[in-house]
Backbone as JSON Lines, residues from 0, in Angstrom:
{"i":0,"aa":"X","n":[30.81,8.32,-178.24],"ca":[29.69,7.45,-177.97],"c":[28.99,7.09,-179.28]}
{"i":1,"aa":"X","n":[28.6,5.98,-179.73],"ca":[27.93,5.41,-180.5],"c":[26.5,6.02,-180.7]}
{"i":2,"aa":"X","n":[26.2,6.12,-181.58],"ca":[24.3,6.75,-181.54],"c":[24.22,5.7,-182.71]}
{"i":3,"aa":"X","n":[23.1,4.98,-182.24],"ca":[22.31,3.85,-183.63],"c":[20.9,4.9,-184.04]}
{"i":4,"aa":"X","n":[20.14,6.06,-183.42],"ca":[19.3,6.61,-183.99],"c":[19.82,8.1,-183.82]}
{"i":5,"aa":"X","n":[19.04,9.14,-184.33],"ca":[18.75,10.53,-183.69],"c":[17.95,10.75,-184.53]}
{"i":6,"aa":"X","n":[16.85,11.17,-183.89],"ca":[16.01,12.41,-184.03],"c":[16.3,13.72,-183.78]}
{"i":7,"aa":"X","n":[15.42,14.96,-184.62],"ca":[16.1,16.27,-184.29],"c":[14.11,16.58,-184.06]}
{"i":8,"aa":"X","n":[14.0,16.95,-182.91],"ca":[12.77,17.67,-182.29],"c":[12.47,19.33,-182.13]}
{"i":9,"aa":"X","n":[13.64,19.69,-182.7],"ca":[13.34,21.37,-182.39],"c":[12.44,21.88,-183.06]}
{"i":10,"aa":"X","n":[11.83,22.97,-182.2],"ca":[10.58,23.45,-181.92],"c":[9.24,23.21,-181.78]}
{"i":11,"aa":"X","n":[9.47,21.51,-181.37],"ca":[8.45,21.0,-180.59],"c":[8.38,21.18,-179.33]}
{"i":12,"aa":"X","n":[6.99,21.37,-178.96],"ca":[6.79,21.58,-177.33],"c":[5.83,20.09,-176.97]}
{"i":13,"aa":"X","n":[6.26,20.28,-175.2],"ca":[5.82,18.81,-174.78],"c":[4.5,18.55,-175.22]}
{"i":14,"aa":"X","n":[4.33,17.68,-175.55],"ca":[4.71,16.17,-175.6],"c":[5.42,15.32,-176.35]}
{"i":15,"aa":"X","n":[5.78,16.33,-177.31],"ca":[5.71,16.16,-178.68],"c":[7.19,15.27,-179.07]}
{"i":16,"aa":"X","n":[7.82,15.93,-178.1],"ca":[9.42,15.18,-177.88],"c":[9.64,13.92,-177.54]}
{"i":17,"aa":"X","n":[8.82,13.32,-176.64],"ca":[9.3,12.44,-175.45],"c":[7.9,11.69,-176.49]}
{"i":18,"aa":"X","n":[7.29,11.94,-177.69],"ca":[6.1,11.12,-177.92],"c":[6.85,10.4,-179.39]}
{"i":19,"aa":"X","n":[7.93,11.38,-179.85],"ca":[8.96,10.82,-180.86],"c":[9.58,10.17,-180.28]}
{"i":20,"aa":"X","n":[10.31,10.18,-179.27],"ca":[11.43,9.45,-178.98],"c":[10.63,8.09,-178.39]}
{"i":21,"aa":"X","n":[9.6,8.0,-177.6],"ca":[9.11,7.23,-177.6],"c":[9.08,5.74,-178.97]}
{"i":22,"aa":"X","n":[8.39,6.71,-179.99],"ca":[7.89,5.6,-180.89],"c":[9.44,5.72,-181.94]}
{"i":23,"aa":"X","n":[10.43,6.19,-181.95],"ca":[11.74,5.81,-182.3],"c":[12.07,4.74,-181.32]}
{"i":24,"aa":"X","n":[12.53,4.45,-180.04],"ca":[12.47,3.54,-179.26],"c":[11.63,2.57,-179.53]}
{"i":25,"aa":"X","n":[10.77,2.32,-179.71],"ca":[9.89,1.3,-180.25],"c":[10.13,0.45,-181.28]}
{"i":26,"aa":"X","n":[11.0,1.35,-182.29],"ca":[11.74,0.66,-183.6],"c":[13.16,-0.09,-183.2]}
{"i":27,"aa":"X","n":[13.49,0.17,-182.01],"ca":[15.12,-0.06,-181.93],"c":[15.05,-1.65,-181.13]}
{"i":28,"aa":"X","n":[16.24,-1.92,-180.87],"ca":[16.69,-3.12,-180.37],"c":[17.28,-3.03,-178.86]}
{"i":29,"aa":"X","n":[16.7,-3.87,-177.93],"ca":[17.62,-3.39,-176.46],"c":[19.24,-3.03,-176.73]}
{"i":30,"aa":"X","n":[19.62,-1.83,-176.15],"ca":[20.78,-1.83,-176.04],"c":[21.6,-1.08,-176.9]}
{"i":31,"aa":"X","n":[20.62,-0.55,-178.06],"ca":[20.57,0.03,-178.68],"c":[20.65,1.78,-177.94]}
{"i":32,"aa":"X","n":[21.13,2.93,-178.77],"ca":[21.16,4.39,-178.4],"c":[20.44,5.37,-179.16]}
{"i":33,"aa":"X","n":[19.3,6.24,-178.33],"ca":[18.81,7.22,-179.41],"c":[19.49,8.53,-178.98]}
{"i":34,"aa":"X","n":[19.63,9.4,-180.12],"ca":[19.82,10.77,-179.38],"c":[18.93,11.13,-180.03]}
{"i":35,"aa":"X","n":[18.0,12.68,-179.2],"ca":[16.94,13.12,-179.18],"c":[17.63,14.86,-179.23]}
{"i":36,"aa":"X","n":[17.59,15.74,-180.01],"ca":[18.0,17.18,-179.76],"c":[16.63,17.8,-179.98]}
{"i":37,"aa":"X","n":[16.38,18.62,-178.67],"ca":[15.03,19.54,-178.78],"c":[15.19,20.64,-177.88]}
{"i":38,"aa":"X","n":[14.54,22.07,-178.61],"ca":[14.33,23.36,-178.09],"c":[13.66,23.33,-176.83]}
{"i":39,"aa":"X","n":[12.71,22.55,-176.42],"ca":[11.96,22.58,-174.96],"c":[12.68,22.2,-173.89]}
{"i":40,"aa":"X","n":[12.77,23.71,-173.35],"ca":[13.64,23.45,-171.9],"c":[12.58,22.85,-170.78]}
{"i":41,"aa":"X","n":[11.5,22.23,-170.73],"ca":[11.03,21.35,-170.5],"c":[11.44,19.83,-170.44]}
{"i":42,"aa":"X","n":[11.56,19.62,-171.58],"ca":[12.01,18.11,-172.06],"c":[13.02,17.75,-171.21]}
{"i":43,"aa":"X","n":[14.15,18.38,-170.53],"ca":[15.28,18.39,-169.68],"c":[14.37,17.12,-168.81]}
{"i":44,"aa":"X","n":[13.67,18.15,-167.63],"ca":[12.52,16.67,-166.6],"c":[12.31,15.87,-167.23]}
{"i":45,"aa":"X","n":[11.28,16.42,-168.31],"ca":[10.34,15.3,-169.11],"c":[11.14,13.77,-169.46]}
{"i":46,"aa":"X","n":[12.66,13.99,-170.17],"ca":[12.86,12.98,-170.38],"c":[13.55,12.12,-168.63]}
{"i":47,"aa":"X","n":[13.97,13.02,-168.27],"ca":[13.9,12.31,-166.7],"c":[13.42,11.36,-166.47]}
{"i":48,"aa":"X","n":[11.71,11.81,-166.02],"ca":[10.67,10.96,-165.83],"c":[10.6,10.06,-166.8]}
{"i":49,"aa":"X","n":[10.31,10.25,-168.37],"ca":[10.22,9.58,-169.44],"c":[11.13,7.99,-169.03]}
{"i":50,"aa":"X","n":[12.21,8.15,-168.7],"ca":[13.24,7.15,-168.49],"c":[12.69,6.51,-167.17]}
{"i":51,"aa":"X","n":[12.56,6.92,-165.48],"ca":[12.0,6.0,-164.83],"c":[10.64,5.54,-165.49]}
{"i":52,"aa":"X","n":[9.89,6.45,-165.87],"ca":[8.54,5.27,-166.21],"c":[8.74,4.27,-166.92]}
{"i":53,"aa":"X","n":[9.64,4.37,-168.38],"ca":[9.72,3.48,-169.25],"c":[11.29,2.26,-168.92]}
{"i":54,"aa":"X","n":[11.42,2.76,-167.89],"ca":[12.96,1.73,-167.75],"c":[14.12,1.81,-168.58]}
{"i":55,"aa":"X","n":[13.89,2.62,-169.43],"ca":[15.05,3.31,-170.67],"c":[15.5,3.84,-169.51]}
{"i":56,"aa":"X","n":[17.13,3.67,-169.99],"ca":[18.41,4.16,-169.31],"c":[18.9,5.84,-169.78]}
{"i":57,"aa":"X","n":[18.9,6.45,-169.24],"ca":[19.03,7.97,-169.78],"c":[20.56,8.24,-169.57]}
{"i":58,"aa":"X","n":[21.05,8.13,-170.61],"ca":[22.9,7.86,-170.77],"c":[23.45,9.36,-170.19]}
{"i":59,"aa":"X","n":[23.03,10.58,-170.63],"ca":[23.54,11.94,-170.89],"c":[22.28,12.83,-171.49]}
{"i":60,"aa":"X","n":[22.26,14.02,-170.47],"ca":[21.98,14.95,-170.9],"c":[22.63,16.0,-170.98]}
{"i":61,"aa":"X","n":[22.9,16.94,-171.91],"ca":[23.37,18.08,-172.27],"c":[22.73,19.42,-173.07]}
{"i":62,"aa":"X","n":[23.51,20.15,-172.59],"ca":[22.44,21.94,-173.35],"c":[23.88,22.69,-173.76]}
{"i":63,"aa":"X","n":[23.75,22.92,-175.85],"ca":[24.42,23.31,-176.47],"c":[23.55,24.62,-176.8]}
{"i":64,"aa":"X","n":[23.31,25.48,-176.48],"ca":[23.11,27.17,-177.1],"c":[21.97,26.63,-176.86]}
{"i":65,"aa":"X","n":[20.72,27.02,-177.6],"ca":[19.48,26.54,-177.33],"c":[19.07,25.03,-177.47]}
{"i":66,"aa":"X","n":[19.94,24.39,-177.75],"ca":[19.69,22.67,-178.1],"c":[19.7,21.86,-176.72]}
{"i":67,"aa":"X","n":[18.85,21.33,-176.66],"ca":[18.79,19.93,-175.12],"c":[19.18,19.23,-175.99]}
{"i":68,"aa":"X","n":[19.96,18.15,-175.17],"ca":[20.21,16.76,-176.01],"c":[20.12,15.93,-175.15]}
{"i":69,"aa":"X","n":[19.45,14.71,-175.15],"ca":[19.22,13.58,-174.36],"c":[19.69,12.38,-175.09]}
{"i":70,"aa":"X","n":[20.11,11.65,-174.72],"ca":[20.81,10.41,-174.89],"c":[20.22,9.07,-174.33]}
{"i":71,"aa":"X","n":[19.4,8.22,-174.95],"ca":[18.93,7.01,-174.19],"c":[19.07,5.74,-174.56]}
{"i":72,"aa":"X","n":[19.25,4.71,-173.56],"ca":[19.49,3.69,-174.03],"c":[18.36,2.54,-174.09]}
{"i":73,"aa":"X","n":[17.69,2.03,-174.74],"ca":[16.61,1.08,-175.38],"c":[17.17,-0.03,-174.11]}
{"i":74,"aa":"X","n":[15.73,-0.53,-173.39],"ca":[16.04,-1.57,-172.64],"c":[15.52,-2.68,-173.04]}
């Protein structure tokens, strides 16, 4: 899969994740892909929700050892 951004968020706790990826999304182009890797087993929902509120497409989520990784696509 293509990634046009990533951020690395570990050992941020909420909000702090979904408030980066946010304003990374903000820089990008529809259609465009961020990946987001963060320690808050929180963020798992968070970016859930994050994606219906904002209409960002949430491609993949995955959990490597302590790493979440979320995958989204810029609408």
């Amino acid at each position: 899969m293509h990634i046009d951004k990533e951020i690395d968020t570990r050992g941020l706790h909420c909000p702090l994740p979904i408030l980066k990826a946010k304003k990374a999304l903000a820089d990008m182009v529809s259609g465009e892909v961020l990946k987001v890797v963060s320690t808050d087993a929180g963020s798992v929902r968070d970016f859930q929700a994050f994606a219906k509120q904002t209409g960002n497409e949430l491609i993949d989520q995955q959990t490597e050892g302590e790493d979440f990784i979320h995958v989204m696509r810029r609408r």
